[in-house]
N, C-alpha and C positions, 0 to 999 in steps of 0.2 A: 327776437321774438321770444317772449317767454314760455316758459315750462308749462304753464298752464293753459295757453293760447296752445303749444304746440298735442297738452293732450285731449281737449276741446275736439281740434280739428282731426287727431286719427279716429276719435270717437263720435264723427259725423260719419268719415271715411268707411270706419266698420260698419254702420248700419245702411250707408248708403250703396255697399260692396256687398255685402248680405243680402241688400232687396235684388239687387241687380243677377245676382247668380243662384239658378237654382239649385238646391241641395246646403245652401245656409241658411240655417236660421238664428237669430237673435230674439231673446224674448224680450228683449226692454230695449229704452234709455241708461238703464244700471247694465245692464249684463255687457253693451257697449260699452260703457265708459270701461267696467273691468279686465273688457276682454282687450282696449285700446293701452290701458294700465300695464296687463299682462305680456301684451307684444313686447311694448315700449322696454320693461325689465330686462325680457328677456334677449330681444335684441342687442343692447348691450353688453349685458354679462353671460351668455352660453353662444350666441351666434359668432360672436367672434373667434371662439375655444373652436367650437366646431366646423372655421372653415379654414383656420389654419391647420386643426387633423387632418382635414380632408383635401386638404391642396394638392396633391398628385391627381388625384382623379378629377379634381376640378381644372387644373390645367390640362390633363389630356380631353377634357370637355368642352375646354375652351370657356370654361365659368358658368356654363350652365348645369352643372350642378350644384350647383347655389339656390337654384329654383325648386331642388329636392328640399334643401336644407329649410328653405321656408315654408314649404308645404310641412313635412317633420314638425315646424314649430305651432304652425295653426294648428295642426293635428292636436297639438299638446293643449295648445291653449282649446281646446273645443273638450276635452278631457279634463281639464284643471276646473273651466268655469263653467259653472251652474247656467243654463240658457242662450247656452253659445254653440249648437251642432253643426259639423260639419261632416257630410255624407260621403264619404272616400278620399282616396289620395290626388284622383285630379282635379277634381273640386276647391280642395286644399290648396294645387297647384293654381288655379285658374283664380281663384278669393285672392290668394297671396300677389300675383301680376295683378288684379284689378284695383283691389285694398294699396299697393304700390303708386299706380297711376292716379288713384281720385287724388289720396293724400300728396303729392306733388304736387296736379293739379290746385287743391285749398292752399297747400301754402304758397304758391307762385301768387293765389289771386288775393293775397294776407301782402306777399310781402310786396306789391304792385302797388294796392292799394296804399298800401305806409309810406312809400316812396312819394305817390303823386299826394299826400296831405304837407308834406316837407318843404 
C-alpha cells in the first residue's frame, strides 16, 4: 500500500475519531491531514525512543503503559497543530484506542479490497 494511500487513510481516521469522541475537535480537512502527518512522524521517530525508556514500567504494566505513551503524543500533537484540540488526558487516551481501531479497520478494508481485484 502506499505512503500516500496509507496517509489518506489515518487522515479519514483522524476526523472520523474526532467526530466520534467528545472533547476532539478538528477544524478542517487540512488540520486532519496535519494532524495524520504529525502522528504518522512522530510515531516513527520519538514513540519508539520513548518505549524503550520506558520498558520497566511498561513491563510491570504488562504494556499498557504504552496507552500513556500515545495519549502523551496526541497531547502534543493537539499543542503542535493549529485546529486540532484535544480536551484532557483521557480523552487523549480514549482518541488514541479509537483513532487505533478505525485506522486498522480502513486498512483491513483497503487491503481486502486489493486482494479480491487480483
Amino acid at each position: 500500500m502506499s505512503l500516500i494511500l496509507k496517509w489518506f487513510l489515518m487522515t479519514i481516521s483522524v476526523g472520523v475519531a474526532a467526530h466520534l469522541i467528545p472533547g476532539v475537535s478538528v477544524a478542517g480537512f487540512m488540520a486532519a491531514l496535519w494532524v495524520a502527518l504529525f502522528l504518522g512522524i512522530v510515531n516513527v521517530l520519538i514513540r519508539p525512543i520513548l518505549i524503550l525508556v520506558t520498558l520497566p514500567i511498561n513491563i510491570l504494566t504488562l504494556g499498557l503503559f504504552t496507552f500513556v505513551i500515545n495519549a502523551c503524543l496526541v497531547l502534543l500533537a493537539s499543542v503542535v497543530i493549529k485546529g486540532f484540540e484535544v480536551k484532557g488526558f483521557s480523552t487523549a487516551v480514549l482518541f488514541s484506542i479509537v483513532l487505533s481501531v478505525i485506522n486498522y479497520l480502513l486498512n483491513a478494508l483497503i487491503r481486502a479490497g486489493s486482494r479480491n481485484e487480483k
